[in-house]
C-alpha positions as CSV (number, residue, x, y, z in Angstrom):
1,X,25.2,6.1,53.4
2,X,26.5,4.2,56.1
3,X,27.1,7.6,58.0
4,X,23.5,8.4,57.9
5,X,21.9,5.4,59.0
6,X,24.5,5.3,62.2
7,X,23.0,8.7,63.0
8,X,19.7,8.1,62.8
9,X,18.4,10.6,60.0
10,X,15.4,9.0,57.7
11,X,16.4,7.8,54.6
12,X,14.9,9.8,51.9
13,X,13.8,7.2,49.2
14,X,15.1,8.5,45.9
15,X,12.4,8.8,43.5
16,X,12.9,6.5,40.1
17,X,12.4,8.7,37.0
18,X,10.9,8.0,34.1
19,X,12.6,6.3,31.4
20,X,11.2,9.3,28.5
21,X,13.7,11.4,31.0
22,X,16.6,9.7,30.3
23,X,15.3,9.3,26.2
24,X,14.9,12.9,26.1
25,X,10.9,12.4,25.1
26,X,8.2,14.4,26.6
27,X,6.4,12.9,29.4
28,X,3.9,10.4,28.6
29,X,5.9,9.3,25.2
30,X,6.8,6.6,26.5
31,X,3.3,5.5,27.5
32,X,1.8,6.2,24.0
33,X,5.3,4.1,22.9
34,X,4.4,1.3,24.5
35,X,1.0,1.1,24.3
36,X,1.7,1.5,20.5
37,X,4.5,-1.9,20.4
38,X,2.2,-3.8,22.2
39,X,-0.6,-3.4,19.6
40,X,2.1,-3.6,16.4
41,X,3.5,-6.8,18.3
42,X,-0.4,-8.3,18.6
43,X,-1.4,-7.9,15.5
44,X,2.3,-8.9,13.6
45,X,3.1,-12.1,15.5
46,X,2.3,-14.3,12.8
47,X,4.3,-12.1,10.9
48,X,7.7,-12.7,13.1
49,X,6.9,-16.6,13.7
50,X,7.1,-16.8,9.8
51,X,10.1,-14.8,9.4
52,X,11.8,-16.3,12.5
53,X,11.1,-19.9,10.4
54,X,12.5,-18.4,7.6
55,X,15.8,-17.7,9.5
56,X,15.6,-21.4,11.1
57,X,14.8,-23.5,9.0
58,X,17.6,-23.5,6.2
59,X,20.6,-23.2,9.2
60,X,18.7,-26.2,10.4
61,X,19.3,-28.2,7.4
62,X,15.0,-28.8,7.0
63,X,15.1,-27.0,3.8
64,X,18.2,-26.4,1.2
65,X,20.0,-22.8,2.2
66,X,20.8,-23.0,-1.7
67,X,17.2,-22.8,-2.7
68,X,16.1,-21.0,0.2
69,X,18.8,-19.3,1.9
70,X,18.2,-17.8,5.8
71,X,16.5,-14.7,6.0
72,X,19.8,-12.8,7.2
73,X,22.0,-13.8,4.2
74,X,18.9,-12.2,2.4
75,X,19.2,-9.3,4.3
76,X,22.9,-8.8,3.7
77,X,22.7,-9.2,0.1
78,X,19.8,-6.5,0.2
79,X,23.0,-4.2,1.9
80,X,25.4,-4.9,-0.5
81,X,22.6,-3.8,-3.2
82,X,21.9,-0.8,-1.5
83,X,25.8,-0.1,-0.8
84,X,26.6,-0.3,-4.4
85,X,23.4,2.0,-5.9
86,X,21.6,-0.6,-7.5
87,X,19.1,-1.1,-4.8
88,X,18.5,2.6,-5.6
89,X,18.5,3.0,-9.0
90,X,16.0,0.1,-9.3
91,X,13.7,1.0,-6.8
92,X,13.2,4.5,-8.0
93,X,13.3,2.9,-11.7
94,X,9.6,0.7,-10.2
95,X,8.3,3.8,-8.0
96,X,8.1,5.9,-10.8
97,X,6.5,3.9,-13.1
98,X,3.9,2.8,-10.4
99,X,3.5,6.0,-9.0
100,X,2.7,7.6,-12.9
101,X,0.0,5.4,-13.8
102,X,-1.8,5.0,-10.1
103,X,-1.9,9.0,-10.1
104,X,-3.0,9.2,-14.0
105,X,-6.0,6.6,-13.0
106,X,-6.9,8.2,-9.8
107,X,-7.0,11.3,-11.8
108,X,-8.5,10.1,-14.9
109,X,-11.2,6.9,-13.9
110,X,-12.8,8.5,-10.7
111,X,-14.6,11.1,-12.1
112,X,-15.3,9.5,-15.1
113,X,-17.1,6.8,-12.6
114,X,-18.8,9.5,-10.6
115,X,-20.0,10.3,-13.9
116,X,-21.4,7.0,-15.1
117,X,-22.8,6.2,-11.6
118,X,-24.6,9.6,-11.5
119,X,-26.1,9.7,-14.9
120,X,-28.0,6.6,-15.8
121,X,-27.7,7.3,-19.6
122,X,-24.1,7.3,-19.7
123,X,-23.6,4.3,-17.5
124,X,-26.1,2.8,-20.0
125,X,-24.2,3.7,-23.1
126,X,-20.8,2.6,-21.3
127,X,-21.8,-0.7,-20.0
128,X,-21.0,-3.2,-22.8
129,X,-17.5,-1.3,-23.5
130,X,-16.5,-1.9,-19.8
131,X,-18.0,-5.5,-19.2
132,X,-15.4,-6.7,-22.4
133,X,-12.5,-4.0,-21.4
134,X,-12.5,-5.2,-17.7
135,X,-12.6,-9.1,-18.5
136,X,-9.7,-8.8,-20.3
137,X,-6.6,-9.5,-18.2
138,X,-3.8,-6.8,-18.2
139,X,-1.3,-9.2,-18.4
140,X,-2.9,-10.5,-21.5
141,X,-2.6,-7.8,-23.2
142,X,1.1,-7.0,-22.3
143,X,2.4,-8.4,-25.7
144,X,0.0,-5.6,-27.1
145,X,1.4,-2.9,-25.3
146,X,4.9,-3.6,-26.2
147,X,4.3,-3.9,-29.9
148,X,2.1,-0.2,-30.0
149,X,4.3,1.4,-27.3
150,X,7.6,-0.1,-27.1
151,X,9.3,-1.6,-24.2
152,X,10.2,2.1,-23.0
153,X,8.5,3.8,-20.0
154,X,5.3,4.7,-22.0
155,X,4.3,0.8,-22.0
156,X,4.9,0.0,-18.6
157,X,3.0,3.1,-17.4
158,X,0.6,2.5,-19.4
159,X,0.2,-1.0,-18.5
160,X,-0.1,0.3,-14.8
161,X,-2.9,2.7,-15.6
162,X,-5.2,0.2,-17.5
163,X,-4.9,-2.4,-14.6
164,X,-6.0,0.0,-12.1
165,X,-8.3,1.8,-14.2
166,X,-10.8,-1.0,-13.7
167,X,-11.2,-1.6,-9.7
168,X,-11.3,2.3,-9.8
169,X,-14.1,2.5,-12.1
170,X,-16.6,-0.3,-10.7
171,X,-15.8,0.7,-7.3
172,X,-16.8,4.4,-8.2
173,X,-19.6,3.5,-9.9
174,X,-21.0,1.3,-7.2
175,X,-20.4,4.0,-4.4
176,X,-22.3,6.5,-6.6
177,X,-25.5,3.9,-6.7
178,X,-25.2,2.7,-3.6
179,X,-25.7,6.4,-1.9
180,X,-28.9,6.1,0.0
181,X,-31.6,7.7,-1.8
182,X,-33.1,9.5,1.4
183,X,-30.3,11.7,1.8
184,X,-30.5,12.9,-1.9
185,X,-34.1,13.6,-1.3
186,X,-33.3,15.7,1.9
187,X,-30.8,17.5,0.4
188,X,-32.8,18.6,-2.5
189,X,-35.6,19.4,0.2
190,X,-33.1,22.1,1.8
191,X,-32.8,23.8,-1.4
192,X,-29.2,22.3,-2.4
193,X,-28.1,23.3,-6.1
194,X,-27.1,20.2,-8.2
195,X,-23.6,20.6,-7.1
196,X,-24.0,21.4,-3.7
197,X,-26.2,18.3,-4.0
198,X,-22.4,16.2,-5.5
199,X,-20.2,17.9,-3.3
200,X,-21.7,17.6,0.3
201,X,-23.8,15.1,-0.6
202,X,-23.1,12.3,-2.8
203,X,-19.3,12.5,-3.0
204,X,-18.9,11.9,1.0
205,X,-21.4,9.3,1.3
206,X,-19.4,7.3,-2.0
207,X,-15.9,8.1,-0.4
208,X,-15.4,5.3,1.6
209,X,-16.1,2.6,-1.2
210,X,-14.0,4.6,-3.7
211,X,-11.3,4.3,-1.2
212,X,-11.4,0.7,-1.4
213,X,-11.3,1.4,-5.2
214,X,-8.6,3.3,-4.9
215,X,-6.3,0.3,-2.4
216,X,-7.4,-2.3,-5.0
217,X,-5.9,-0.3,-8.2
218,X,-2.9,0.1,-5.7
219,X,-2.4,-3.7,-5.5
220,X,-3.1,-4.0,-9.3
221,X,-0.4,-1.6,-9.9
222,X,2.4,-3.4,-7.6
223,X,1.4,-6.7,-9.7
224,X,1.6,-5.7,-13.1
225,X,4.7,-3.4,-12.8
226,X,6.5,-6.4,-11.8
227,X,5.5,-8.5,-14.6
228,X,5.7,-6.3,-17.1
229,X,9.5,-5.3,-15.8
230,X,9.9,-9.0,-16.0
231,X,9.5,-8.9,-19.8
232,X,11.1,-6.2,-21.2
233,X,12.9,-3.3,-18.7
234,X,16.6,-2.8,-17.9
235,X,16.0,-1.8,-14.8
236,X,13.5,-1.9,-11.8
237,X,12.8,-4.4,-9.1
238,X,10.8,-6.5,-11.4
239,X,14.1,-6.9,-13.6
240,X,16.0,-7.1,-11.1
241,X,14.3,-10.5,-9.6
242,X,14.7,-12.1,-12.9
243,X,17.7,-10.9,-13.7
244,X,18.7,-12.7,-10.5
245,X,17.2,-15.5,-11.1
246,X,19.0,-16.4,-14.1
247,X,22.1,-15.5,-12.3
248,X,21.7,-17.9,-9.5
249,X,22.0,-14.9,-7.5
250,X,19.3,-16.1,-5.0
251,X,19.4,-14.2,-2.1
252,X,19.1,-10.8,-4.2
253,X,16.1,-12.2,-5.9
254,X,14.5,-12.5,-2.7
255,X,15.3,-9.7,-1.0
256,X,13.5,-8.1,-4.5
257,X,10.5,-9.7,-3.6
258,X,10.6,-8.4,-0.2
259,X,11.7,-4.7,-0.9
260,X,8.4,-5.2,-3.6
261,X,6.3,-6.0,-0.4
262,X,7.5,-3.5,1.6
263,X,6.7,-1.0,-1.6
264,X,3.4,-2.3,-1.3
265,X,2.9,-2.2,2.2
266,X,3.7,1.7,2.6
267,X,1.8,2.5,0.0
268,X,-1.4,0.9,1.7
269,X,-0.5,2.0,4.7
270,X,-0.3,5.3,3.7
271,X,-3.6,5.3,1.6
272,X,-5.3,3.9,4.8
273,X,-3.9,7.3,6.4
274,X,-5.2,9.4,3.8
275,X,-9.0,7.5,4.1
276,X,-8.9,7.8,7.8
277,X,-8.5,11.9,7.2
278,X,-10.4,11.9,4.2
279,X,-13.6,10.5,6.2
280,X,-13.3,11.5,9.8
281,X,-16.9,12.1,9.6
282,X,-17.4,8.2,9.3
283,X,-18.6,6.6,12.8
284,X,-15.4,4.2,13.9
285,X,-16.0,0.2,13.0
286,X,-17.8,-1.8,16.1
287,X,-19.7,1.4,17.3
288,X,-23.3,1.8,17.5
């Protein structure tokens, strides 16, 4: 280098490149990477400042570690769990019980609700029976639903499908009778059969509240799965937290209730995903 400046020649600046090079991304990756961080780290700071005073605080001696132990001894217990199989085996234990009854409700409750909101009669003949059913609380009746069913699977996905049969039902119902009556009327002027009518009609214009439905019974199902593997279940995540509990083995229970929010998280997070495809047609929030 020295060589070449002595004679004279122009330096040729060496042109930087750009870090998705080095990564092996595609050009422009690293853009859309960023750009995607920033936003997470906007919208999830409150999120780190509590978890950073989770890690503080007990090392600090503010609260008692025994009660509330720092959030990376919780962390390490939640490895050993995974290490020896029972983070596993409990996790899958919860999933498929939550899973079963969500899917049996979706399956089950929305078109009965399209139904009811759609025909006036029904809804009128139904109306008493769901006003008592859906003011009783789930977890009130949990004691029922052992004694019929057993403490077996049977109960607790049962119990999973009656607490998110409700939001699912009123949700559905009010998306039906909330469809705006113009639209009905203007498909029926273009000649559209009853259900052309409920298919391109009425079913797109409910989808978005049924969706909210549909996150609600998925919050309802996270809920009562827990309690009722509180009560009587050998395994799952909802045992497992109690079963800690009365261990003393404290930084297992919590890193239960943490892999329980994380279950619940996805699962939002991945409905949202599904709503966003499922109603592209819908004009994005904010826009006029």
């Amino acid at each position: 280098m020295d060589s070449l400046e002595t004679s004279g020649l122009p330096l040729i600046p060496r042109r930087s490149r750009p870090l998705s090079r080095y990564a092996g991304l595609k050009p422009g990756t690293t853009t859309v990477l960023q750009r995607w961080l920033a936003g997470w780290l906007r919208r999830s700071w409150l999120v780190l400042v509590l978890l950073s005073l989770w890690e503080i605080a007990p090392q600090a001696g503010w609260i008692d570690s025994t009660f509330l132990p720092p959030l990376s001894d919780v962390l390490a217990a939640g490895w050993g769990l995974a290490l020896n199989g029972q983070l596993y085996d409990n996790v899958t234990a919860s999933l498929f019980r939550m899973l079963s009854g969500f899917a049996i409700a979706v399956v089950l409750i929305i078109p009965l609700g399209l139904a009811i909101g759609r025909y006036a009669r029904l809804g009128e003949a139904c109306n008493q029976l769901i006003e008592v059913l859906r003011n009783t609380a789930p977890l009130a009746l949990l004691p029922v639903f052992i004694l019929l069913l057993g403490i077996g699977e049977v109960a607790k996905v049962t119990m999973v499908f009656y607490s998110c049969a409700w939001p699912l039902l009123l949700n559905t119902i009010a998306a039906v009778k909330q469809v705006d009556p113009l639209l009905i009327k203007s498909g029926r002027t273009m000649g559209a059969t009853p259900v052309q009518l409920f298919t391109r009609v009425i079913l797109p214009a409910a989808s978005p509240t049924i969706f909210v439905g549909i996150r609600l019974a998925s919050a309802s199902a996270v809920l009562v799965l827990v309690a009722s593997e509180m009560v009587g279940a050998k395994a799952g995540l909802g045992y497992m937290i109690i079963y800690d509990q009365y261990s003393f083995l404290i930084p297992q229970m919590y890193f239960g209730i943490l892999a329980i929010t994380a279950i619940g998280l996805l699962l939002n997070y991945t409905l949202e995903a599904i709503e966003g495809r499922a109603t592209r047609w819908k004009a994005p929030q904010g826009n006029v």
